[in-house]
C-alpha positions as CSV (number, residue, x, y, z in Angstrom):
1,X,28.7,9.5,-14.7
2,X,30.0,9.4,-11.2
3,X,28.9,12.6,-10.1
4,X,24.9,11.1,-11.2
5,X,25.5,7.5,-9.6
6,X,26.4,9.1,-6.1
7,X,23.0,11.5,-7.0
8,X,21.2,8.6,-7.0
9,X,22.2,6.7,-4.4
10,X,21.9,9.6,-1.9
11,X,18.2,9.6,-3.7
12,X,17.5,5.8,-3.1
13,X,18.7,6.0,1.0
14,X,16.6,9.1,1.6
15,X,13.6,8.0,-0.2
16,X,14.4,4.2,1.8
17,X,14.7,6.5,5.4
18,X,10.8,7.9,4.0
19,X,9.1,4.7,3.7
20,X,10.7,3.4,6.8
21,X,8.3,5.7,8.6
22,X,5.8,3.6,7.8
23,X,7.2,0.8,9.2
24,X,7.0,-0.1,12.7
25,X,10.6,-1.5,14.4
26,X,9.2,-2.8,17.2
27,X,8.8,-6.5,17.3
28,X,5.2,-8.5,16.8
29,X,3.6,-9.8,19.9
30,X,1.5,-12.6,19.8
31,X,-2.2,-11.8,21.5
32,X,-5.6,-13.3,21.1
33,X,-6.7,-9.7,19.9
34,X,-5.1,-6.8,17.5
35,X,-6.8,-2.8,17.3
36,X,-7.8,-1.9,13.8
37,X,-7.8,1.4,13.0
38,X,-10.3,2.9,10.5
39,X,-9.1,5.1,7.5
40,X,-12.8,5.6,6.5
41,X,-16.5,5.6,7.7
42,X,-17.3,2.2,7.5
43,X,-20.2,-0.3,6.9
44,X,-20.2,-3.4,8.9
45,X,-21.2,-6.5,7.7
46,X,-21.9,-10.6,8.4
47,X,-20.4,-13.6,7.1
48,X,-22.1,-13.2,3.7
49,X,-21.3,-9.5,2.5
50,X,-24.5,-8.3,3.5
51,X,-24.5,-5.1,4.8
52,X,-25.8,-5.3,8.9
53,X,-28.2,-2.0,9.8
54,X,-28.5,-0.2,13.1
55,X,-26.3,2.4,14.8
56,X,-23.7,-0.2,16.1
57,X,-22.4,-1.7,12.4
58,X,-21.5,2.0,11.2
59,X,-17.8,3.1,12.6
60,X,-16.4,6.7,12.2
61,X,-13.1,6.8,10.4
62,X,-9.9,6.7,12.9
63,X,-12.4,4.8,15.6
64,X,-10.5,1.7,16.9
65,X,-11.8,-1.6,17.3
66,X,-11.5,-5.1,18.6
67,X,-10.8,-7.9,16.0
68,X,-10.1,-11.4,17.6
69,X,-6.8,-13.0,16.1
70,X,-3.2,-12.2,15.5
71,X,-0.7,-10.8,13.0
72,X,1.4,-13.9,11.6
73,X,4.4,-13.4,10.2
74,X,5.0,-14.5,6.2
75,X,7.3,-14.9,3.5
76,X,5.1,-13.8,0.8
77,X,3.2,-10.4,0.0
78,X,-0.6,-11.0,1.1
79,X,-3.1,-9.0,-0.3
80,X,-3.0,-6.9,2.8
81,X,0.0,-7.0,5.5
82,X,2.2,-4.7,7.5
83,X,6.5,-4.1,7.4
84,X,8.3,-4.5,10.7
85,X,11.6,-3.1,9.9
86,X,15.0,-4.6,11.8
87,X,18.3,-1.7,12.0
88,X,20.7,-4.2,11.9
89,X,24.4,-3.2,13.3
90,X,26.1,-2.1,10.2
91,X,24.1,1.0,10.2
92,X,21.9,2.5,7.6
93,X,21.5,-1.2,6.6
94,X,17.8,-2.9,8.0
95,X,15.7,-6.0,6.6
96,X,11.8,-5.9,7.0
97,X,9.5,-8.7,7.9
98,X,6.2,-9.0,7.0
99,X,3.2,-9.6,9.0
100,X,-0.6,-10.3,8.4
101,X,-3.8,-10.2,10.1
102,X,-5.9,-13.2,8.2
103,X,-8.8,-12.3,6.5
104,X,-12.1,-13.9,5.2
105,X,-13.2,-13.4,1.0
106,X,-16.8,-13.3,0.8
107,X,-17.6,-12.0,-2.9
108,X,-14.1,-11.3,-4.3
109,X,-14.2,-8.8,-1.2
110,X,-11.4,-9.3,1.7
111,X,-12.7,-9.0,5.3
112,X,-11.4,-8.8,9.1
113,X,-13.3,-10.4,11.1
114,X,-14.8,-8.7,13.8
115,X,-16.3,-9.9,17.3
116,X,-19.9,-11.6,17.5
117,X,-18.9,-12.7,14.0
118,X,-19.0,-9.5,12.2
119,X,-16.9,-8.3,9.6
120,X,-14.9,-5.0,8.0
121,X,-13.6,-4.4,4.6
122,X,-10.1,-4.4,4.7
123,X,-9.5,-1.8,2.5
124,X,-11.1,0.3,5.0
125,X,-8.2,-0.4,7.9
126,X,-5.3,2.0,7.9
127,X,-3.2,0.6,11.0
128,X,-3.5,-2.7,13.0
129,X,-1.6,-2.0,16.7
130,X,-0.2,1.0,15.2
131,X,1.2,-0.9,12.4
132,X,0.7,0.6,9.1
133,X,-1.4,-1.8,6.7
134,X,0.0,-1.9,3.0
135,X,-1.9,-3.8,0.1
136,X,-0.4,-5.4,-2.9
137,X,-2.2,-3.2,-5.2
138,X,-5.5,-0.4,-5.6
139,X,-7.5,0.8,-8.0
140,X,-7.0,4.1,-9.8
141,X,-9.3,6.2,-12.2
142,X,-7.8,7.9,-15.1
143,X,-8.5,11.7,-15.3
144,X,-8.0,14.8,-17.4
145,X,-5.0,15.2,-19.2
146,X,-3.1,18.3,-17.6
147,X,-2.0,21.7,-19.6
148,X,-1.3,21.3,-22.5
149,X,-1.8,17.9,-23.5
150,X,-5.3,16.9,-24.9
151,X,-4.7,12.9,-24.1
152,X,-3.1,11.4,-20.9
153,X,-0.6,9.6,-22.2
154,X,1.1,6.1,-19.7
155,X,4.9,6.6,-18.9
156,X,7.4,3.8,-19.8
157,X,9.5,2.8,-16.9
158,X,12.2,5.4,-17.6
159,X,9.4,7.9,-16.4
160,X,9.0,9.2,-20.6
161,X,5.8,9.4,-22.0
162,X,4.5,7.1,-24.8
163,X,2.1,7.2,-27.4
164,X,-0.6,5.2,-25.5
165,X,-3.1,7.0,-24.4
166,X,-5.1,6.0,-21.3
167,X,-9.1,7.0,-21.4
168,X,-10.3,8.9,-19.1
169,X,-12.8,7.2,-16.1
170,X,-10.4,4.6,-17.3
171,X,-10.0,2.1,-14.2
172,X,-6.5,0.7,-13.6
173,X,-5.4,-1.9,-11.5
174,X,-1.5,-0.2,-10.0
175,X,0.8,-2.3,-8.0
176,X,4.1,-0.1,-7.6
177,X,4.3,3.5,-6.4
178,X,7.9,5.4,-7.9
179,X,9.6,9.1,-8.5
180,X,10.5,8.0,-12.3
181,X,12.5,10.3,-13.9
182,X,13.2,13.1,-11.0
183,X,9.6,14.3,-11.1
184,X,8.1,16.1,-7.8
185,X,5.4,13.4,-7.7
186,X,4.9,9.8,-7.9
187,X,4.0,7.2,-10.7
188,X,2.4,4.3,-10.6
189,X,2.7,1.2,-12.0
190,X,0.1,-0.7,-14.2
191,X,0.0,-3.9,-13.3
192,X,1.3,-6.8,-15.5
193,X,1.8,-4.3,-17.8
194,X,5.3,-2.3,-19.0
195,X,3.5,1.1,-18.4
196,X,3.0,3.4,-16.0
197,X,0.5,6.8,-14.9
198,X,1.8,9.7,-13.3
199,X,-0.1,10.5,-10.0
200,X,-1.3,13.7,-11.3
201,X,-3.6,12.2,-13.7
202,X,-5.8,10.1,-11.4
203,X,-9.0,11.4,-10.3
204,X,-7.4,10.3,-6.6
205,X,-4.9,8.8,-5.2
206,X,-5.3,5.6,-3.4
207,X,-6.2,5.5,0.3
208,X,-3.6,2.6,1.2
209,X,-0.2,2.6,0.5
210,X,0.8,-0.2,-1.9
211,X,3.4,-2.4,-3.1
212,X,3.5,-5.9,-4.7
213,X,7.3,-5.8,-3.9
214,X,8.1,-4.2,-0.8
215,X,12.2,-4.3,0.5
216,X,13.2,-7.2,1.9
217,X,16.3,-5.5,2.9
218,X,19.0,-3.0,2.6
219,X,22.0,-3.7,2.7
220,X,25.4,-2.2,1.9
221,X,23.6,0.3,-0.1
222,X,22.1,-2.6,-2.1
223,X,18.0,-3.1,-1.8
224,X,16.5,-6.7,-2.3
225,X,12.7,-6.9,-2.6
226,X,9.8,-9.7,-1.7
């Protein structure tokens, strides 16, 4: 019992030391304009959702542009935001802030704004000043069930299969992204739900890293979480 504690804490600080590369440890500096960097091709739009035409309001993915604003800092996990991780002296121990550039919902559909009062889907935005952007949660499509199963079946969080059976083109709404059970690949967690979907039965994986519940800190080998 031990030996499989020590196992797993060496698991939990290396997988911690993995997701701190997508943090950024420098600090936040205020400015009246941030870079957004695009993780797609992207449509631009005005203050009304509707799609703006001509060869200027469609950006190739990783093209960065200008947004007017800042990234404020905040206690609670926005919809969209980025970690700036502090190594505090007591090394491997750190605590992460969190940081968001505010957005505008026109239709259900969260938008940056963009100069001359045009705006881009957030979901399309991969880094802002070289800062990672997380969201809270994503959208995933059940697929086919793999070799042999005939059904894909949703994980319990122990990372064992149930008996419910997920349909596939099945949309789910996931929130956490785990190794359950010592698999290879990750999980995901259904949200407000006890279940979960391993990653290899999505038709594909989400664009954004998520988390409703990123670390707050971690400290003498003990994580706390927003």
């Amino acid at each position: 019992m031990k030996k499989n504690r020590t196992i797993f804490t060496i698991l939990i600080t290396v997988f911690l030391g993995i997701v701190s590369l997508s943090m950024n440890s420098r600090p936040v500096k205020a400015a009246n304009n941030v870079k957004l960097y695009l993780n797609s091709n992207s449509y631009v739009y005005n203050n009304k959702g509707q799609r703006l035409r001509g060869k200027n309001n469609y950006l190739k993915k990783n093209k960065a542009v200008t947004a007017p604003g800042k990234l404020l800092k905040t206690n609670s996990v926005k919809r969209y935001y980025v970690q700036v991780r502090q190594d505090l002296q007591s090394s491997p121990d750190f605590k992460v802030d969190l940081y968001y550039l505010p957005y505008k919902v026109i239709k259900s559909q969260p938008y940056y704004k963009l100069n001359n009062n045009k705006y881009i889907k957030c979901c399309n935005i991969k880094r802002i000043n070289q800062k990672t952007v997380f969201t809270n949660q994503a959208t995933v499509i059940v697929g086919k069930p793999l070799p042999p199963d005939k059904n894909v079946y949703a994980m319990n969080p122990s990372g064992k299969f149930t008996k419910k059976i997920l349909k596939r083109g099945q949309k789910l709404v996931v929130d956490e992204a785990n190794i359950l059970n010592g698999s290879l690949y990750s999980s995901y967690h259904i949200k407000n739900t006890q279940y979960w979907i391993y990653s290899g039965n999505v038709v594909k994986k989400p664009k954004m890293p998520f988390s409703a519940h990123p670390t707050k800190s971690f400290i003498n080998m003990q994580r706390t979480q927003y």
